[in-house]
ROSE-4610 file (N, C-alpha, C; in Angstrom, 1 decimal, always signed):
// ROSE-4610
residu = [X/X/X/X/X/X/X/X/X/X/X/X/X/X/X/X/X/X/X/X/X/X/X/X/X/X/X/X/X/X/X/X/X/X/X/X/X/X/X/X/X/X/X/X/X/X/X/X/X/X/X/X/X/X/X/X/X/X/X/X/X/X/X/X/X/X/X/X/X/X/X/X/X/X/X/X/X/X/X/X/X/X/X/X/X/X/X/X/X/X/X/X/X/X/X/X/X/X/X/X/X/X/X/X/X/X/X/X/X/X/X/X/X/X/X/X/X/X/X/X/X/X/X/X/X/X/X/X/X/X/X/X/X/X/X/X/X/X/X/X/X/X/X/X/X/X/X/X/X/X/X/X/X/X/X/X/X/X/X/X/X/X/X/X/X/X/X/X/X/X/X/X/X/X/X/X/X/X/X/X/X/X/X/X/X/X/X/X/X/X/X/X/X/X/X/X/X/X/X/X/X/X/X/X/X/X/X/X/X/X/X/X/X/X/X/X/X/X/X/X/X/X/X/X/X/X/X/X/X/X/X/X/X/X/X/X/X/X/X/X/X/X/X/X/X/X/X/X/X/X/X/X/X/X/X/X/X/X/X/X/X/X/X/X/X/X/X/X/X/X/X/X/X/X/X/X/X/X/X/X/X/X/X/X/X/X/X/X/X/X/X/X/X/X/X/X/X/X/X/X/X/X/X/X/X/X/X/X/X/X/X/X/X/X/X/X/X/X/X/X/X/X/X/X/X/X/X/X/X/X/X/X/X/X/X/X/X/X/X/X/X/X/X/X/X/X/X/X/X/X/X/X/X/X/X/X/X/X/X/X/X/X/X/X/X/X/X/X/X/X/X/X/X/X/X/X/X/X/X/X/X/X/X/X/X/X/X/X/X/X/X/X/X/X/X/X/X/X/X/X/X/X/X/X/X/X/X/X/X/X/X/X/X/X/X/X/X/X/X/X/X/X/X/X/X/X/X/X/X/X/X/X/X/X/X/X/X/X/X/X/X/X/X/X/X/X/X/X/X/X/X/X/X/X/X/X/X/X/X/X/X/X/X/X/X/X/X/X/X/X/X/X/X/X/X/X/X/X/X/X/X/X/X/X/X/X/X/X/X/X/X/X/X/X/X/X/X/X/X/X/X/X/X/X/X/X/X/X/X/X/X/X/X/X/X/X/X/X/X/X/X/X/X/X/X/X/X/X/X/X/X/X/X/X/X/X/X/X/X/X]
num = [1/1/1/2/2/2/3/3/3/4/4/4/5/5/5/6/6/6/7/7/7/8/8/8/9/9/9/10/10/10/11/11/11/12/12/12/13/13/13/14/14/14/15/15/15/16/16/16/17/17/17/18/18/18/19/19/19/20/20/20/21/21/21/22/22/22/23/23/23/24/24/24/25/25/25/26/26/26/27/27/27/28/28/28/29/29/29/30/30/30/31/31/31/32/32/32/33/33/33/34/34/34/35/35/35/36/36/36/37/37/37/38/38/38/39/39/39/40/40/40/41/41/41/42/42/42/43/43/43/44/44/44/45/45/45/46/46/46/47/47/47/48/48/48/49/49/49/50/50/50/51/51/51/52/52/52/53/53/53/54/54/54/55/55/55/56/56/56/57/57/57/58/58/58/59/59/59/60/60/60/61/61/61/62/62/62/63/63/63/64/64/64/65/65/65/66/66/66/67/67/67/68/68/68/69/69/69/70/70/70/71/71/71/72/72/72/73/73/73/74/74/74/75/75/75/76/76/76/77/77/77/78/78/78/79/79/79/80/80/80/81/81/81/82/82/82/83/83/83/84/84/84/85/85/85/86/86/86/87/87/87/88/88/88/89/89/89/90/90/90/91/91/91/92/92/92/93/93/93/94/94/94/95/95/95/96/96/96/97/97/97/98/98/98/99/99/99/100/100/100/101/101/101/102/102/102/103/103/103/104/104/104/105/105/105/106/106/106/107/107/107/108/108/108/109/109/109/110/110/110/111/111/111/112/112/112/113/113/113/114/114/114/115/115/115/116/116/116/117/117/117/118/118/118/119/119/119/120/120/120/121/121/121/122/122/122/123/123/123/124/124/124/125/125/125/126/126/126/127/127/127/128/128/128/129/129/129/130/130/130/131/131/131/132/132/132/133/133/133/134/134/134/135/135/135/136/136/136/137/137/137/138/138/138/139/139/139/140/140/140/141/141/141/142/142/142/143/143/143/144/144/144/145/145/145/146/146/146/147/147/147/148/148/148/149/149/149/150/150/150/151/151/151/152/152/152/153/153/153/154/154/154/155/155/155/156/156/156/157/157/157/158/158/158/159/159/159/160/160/160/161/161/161/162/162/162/163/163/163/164/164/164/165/165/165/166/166/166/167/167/167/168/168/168/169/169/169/170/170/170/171/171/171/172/172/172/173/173/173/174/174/174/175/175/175/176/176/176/177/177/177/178/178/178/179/179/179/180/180/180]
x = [+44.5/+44.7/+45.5/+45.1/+46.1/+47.3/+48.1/+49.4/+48.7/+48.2/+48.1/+47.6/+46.7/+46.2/+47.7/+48.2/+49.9/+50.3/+50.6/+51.1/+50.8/+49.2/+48.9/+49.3/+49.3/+49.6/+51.3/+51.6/+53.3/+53.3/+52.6/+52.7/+52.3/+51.1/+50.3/+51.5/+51.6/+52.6/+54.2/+54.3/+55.8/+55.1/+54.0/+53.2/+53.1/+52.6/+52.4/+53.5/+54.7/+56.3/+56.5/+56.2/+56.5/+55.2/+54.2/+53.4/+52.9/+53.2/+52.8/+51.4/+50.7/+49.5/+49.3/+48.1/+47.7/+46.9/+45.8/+44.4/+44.4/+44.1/+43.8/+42.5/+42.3/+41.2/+41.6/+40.9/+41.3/+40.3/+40.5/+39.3/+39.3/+38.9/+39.0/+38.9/+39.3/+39.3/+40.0/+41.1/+41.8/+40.6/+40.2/+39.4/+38.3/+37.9/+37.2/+38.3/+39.6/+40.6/+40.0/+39.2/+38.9/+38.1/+37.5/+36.4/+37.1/+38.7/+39.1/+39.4/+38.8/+38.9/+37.9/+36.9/+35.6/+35.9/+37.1/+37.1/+37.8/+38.7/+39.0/+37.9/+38.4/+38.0/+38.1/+37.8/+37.0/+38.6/+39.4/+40.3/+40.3/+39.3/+39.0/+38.8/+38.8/+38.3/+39.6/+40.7/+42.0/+43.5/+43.1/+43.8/+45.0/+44.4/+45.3/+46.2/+47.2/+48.3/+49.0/+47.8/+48.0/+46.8/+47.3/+46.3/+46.2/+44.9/+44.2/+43.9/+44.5/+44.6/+45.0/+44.5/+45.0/+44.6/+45.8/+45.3/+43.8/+43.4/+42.3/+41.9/+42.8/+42.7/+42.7/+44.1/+44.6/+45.2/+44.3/+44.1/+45.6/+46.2/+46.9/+48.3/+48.7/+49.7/+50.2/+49.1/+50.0/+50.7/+50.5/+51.8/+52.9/+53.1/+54.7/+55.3/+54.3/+55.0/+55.2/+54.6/+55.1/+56.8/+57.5/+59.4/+59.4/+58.5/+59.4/+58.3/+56.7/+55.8/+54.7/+55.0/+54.8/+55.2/+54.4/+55.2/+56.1/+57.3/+58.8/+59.7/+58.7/+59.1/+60.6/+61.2/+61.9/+60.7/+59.7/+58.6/+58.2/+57.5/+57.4/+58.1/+58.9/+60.1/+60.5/+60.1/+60.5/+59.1/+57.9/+56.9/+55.8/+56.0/+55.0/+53.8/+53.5/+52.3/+53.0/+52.6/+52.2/+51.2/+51.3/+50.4/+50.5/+48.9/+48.9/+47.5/+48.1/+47.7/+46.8/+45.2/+43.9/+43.5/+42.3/+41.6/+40.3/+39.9/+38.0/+37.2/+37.4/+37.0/+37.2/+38.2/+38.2/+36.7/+36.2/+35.3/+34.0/+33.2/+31.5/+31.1/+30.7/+30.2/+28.9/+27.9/+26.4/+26.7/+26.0/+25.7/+25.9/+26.4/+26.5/+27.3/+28.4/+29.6/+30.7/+31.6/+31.9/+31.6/+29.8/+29.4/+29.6/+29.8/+29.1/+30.5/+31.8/+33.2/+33.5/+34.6/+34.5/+36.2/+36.3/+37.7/+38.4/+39.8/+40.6/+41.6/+42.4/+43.6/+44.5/+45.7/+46.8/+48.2/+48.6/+49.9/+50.0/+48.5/+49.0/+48.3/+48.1/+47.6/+46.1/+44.9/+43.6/+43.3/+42.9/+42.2/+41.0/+40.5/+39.1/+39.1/+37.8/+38.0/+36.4/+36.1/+34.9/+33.7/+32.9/+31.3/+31.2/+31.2/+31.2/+30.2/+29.0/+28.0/+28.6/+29.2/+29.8/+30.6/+31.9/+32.6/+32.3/+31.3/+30.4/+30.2/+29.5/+29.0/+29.9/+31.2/+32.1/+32.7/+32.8/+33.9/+32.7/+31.1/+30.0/+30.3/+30.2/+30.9/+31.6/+33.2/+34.2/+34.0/+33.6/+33.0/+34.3/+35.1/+36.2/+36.0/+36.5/+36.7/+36.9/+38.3/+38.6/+37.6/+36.9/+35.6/+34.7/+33.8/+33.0/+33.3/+34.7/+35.1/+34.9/+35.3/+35.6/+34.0/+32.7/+31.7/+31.0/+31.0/+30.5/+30.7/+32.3/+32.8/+32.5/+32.0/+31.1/+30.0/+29.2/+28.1/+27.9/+29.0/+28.2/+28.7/+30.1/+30.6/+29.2/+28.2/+27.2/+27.7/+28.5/+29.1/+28.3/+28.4/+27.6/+25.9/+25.4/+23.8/+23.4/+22.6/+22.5/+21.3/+20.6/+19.4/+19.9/+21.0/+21.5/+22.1/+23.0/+23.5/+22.4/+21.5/+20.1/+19.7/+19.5/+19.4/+19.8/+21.4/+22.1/+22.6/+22.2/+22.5/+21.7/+20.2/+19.1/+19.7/+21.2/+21.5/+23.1/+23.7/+24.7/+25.2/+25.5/+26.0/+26.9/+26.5/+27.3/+28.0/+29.1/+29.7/+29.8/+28.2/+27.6/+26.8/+25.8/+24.4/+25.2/+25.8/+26.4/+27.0/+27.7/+28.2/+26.7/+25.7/+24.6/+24.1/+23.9/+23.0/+24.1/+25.4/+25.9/+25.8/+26.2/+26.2/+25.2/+24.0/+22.2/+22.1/+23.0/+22.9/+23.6/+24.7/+25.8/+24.8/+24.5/+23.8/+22.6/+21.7/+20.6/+21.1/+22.4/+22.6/+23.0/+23.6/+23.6/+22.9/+21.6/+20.5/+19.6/+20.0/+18.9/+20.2/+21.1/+22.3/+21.8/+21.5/+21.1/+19.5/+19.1/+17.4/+16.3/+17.0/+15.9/+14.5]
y = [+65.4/+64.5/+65.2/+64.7/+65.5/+64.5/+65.1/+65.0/+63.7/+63.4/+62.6/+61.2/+61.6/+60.3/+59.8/+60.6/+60.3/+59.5/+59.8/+59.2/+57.9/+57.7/+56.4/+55.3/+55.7/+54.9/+54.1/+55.0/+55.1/+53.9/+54.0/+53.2/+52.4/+52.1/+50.6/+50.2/+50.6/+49.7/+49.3/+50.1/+49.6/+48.2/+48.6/+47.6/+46.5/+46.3/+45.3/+44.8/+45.5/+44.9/+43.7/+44.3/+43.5/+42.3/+42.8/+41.8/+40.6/+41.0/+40.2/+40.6/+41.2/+41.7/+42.8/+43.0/+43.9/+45.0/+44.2/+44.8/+45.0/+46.2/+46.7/+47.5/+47.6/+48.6/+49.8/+50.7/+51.9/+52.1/+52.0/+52.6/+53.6/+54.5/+55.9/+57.0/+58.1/+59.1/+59.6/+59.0/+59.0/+58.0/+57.4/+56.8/+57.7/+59.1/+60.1/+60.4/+59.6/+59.9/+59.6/+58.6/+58.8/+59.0/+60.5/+60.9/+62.3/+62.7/+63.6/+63.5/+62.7/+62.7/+63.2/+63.7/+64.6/+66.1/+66.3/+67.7/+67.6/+68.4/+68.5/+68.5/+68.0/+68.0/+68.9/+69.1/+69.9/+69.6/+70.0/+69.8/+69.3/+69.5/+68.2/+67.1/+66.6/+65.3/+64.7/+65.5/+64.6/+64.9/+65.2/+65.6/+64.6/+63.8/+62.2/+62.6/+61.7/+61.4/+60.0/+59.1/+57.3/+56.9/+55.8/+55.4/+54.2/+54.2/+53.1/+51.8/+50.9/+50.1/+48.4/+46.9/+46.1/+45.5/+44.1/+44.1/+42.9/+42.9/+42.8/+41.0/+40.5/+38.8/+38.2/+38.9/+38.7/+39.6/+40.1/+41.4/+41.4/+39.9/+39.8/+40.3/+40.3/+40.1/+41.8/+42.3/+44.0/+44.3/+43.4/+44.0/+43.7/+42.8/+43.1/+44.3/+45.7/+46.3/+47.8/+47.3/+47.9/+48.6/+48.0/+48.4/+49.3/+49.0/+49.7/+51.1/+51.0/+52.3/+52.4/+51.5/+52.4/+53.7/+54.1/+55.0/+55.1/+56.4/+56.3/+55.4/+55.0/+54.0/+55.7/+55.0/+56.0/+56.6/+55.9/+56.3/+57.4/+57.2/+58.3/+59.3/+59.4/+60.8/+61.3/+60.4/+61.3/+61.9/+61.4/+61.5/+62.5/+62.3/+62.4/+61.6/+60.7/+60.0/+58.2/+57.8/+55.7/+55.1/+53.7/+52.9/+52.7/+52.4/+52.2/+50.6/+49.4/+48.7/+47.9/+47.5/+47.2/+45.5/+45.5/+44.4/+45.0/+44.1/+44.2/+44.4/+43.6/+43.9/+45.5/+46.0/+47.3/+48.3/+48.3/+49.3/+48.6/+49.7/+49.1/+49.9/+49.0/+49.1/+48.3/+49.0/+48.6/+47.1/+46.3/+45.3/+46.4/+45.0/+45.4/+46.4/+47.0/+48.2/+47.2/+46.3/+45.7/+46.1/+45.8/+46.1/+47.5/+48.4/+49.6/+50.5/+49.5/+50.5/+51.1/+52.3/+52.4/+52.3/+51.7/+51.3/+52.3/+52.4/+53.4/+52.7/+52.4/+51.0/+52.3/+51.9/+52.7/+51.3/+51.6/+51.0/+49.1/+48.8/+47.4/+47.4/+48.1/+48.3/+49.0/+47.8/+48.1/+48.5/+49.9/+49.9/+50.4/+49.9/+50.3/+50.8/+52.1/+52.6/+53.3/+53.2/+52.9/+53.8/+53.8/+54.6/+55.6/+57.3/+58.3/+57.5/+57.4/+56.9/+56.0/+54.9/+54.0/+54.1/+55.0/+55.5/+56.7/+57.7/+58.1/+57.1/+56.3/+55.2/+54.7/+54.2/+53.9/+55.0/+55.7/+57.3/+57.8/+57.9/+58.2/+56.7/+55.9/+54.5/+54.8/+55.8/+56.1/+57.2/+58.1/+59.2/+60.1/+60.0/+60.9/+62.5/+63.3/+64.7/+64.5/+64.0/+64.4/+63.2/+62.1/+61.8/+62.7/+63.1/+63.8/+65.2/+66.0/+66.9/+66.2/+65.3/+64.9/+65.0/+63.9/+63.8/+65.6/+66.2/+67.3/+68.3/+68.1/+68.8/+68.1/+66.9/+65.9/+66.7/+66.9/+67.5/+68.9/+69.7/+71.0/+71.3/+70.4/+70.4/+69.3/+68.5/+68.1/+67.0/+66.2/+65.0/+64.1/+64.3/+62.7/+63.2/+62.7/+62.5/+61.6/+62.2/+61.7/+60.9/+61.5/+60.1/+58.9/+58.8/+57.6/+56.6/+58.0/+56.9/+56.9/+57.1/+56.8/+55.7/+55.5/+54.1/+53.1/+53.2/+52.2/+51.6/+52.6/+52.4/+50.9/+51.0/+50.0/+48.3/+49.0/+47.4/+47.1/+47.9/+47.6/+47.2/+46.2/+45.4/+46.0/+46.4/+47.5/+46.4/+46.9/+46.3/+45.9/+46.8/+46.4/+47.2/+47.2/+48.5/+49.2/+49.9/+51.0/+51.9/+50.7/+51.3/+51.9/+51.3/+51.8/+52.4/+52.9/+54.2/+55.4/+55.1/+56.8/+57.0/+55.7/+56.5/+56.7/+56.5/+57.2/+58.5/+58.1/+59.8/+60.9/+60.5/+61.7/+61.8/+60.8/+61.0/+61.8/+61.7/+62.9/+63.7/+64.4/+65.6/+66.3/+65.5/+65.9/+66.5/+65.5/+65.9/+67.0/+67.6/+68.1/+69.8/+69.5/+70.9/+71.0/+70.0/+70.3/+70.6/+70.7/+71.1/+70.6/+69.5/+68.3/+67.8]
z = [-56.6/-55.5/-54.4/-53.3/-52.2/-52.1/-51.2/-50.5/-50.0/-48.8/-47.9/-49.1/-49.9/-50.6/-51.5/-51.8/-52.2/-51.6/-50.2/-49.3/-48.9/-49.0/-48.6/-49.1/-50.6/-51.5/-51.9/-51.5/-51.1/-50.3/-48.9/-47.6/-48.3/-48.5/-49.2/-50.3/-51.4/-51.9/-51.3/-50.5/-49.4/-48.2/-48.2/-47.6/-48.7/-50.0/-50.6/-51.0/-50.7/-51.0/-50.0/-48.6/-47.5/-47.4/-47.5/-46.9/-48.6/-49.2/-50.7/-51.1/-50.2/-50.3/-51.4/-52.2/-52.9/-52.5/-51.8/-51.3/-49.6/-49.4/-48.3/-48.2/-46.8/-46.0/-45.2/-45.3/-44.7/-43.7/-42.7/-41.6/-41.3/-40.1/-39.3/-40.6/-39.9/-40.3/-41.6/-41.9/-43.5/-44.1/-44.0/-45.1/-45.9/-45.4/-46.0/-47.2/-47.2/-48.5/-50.3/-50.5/-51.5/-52.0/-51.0/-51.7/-52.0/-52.5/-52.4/-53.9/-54.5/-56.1/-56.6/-55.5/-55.9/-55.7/-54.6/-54.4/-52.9/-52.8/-51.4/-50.2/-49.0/-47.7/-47.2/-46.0/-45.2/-44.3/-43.6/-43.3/-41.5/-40.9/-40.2/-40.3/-41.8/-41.8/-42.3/-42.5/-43.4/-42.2/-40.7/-39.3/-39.0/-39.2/-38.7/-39.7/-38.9/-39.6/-39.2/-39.0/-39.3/-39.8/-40.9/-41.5/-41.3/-40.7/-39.7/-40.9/-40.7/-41.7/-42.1/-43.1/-42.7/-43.7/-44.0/-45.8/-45.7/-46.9/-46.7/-46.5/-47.2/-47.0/-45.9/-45.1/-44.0/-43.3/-42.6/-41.5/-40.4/-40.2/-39.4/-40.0/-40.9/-41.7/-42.3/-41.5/-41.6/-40.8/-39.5/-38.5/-38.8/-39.9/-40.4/-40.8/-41.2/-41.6/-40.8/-39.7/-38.2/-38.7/-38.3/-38.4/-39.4/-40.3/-41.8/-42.1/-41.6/-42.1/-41.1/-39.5/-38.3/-38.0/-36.8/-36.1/-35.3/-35.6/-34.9/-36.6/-37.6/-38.4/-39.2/-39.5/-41.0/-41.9/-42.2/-42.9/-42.5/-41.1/-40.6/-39.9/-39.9/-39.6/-41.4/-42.5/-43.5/-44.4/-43.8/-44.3/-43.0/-41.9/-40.9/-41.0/-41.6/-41.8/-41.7/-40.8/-40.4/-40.8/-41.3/-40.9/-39.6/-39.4/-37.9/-38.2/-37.8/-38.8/-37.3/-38.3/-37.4/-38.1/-37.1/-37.6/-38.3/-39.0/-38.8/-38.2/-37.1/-35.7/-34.8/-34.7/-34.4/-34.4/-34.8/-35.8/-35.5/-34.5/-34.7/-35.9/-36.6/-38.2/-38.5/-39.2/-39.4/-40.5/-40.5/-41.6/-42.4/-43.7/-45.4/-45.5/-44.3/-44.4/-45.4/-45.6/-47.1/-48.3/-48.5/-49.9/-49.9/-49.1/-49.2/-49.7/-49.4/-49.5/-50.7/-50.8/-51.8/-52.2/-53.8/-54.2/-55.2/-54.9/-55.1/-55.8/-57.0/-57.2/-58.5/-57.4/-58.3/-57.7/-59.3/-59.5/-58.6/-59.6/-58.8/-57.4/-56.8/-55.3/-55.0/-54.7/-54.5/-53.4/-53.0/-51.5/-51.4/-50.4/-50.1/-48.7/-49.2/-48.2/-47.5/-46.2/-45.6/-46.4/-46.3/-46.5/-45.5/-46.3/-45.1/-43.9/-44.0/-43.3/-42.2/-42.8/-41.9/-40.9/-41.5/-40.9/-39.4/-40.0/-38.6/-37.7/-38.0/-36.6/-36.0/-36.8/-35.7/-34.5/-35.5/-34.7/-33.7/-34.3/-33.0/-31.6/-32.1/-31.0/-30.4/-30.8/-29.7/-29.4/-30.0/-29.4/-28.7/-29.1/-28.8/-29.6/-29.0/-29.1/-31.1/-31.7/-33.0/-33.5/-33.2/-34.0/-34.1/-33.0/-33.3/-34.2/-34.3/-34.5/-36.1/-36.7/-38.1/-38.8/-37.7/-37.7/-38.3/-37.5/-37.8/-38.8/-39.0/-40.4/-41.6/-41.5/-42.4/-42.8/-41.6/-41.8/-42.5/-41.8/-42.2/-43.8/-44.2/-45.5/-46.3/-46.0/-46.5/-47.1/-46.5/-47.0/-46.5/-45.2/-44.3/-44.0/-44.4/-44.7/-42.9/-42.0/-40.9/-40.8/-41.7/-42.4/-43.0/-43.2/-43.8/-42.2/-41.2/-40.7/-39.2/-39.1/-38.5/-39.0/-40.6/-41.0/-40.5/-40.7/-40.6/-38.7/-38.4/-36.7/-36.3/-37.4/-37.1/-36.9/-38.2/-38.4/-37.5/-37.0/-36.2/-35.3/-35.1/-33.7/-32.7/-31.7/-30.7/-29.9/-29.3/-28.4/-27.4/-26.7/-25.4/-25.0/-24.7/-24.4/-24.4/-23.1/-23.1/-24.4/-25.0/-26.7/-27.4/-27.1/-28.2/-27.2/-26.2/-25.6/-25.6/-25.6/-26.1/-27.3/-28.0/-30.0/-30.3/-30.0/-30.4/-29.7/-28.5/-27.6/-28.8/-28.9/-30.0/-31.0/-31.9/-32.8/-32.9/-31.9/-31.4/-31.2/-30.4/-30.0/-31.4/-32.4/-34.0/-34.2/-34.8/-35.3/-34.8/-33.2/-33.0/-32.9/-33.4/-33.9/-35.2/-36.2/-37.3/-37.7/-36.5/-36.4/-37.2/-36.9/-37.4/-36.2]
C-alpha cells in the first residue's frame, strides 16, 4: 500500500471522528488510490495532494472537517495531503458511475472510490492540463480502457453542449494518439 492511500485513511477516519460518518467517496484524481492494491501507479496519476471528497449519506456534512484536514489545516502542514471536501454534483459522470465504484474499508471506515473509466470523463469534462496529464498516464500504463469510456460518454449528462463538444473533442484527440 502506498503512503498516500495511508494517508487517506488517516483523514477519513479523523473525518469519521468529526462528522459521525463512516462512509465516504473519493472523486478526482486520488481516487485511482484503490487500485494501488493491485500494484503501484503510474505516478501521474497519484500528483494531487487533496483528496477530493464527501461522506457519502450526506455530502454536506464534510465541510465540517475543513478546520481540522483542510488545507493550511495542521493536517496538512504535518502531512502535505487535505481533504478538499465536494458534492456529487461536482463531477460530470456517465449513468450507473455509483454501481460501478469500487470499495476499500479499513478500521471501521468504508470508502469508495470512482471507476478508472468514470473518473476519465469527468477530468476529460475539465480538461485541464493535470487531467488530461493523469488521463494519459492511464493510458499508456493500460489501466483506462478508452472503449470503455467511449461507451460510457453515450450515457452522460454534460453540463451544457459546450461541456460535451470539448470532452468528445479530448477524447478523439486520445484515440486518434492511440491509433485507433
Amino acid at each position: 500500500m502506498s503512503r498516500k492511500l495511508d494517508l487517506l485513511f488517516e483523514a477519513l477516519r479523523r473525518a469519521r471522528d468529526i462528522t459521525g460518518h463512516t462512509e465516504f467517496v473519493v472523486v478526482g484524481s486520488l481516487s485511482a488510490l484503490v487500485h494501488e492494491t493491485r500494484g503501484p501507479l503510474p505516478s501521474a496519476m497519484t500528483l494531487s495532494n487533496d483528496f477530493d471528497a464527501y461522506t457519502r449519506a450526506d455530502p454536506e456534512r464534510m465541510l465540517d472537517v475543513v478546520s481540522a484536514l483542510g488545507e493550511g489545516s495542521a493536517f496538512f502542514a504535518e502531512t502535505g495531503v487535505f481533504i478538499d471536501p465536494v458534492t456529487p454534483q461536482l463531477c460530470t459522470l456517465p449513468e450507473g458511475w455509483e454501481g460501478r465504484m469500487h470499495l476499500l474499508e479499513r478500521d471501521g471506515v468504508k470508502v469508495c472510490f470512482l471507476d478508472f473509466a468514470d473518473a476519465a470523463i469527468s477530468k476529460y469534462a475539465r480538461g485541464e492540463p493535470n487531467d488530461l496529464r493523469w488521463i494519459r498516464a492511464g493510458i499508456e500504463a493500460g489501466l483506462l480502457d478508452l472503449d470503455v469510456v467511449v461507451k460510457r460518454l453515450r450515457f452522460t449528462r454534460f453540463l451544457d453542449a459546450d461541456e460535451e463538444r470539448s470532452t468528445r473533442e479530448r477524447v478523439q484527440r486520445d484515440l486518434q494518439r492511440s491509433n485507433r
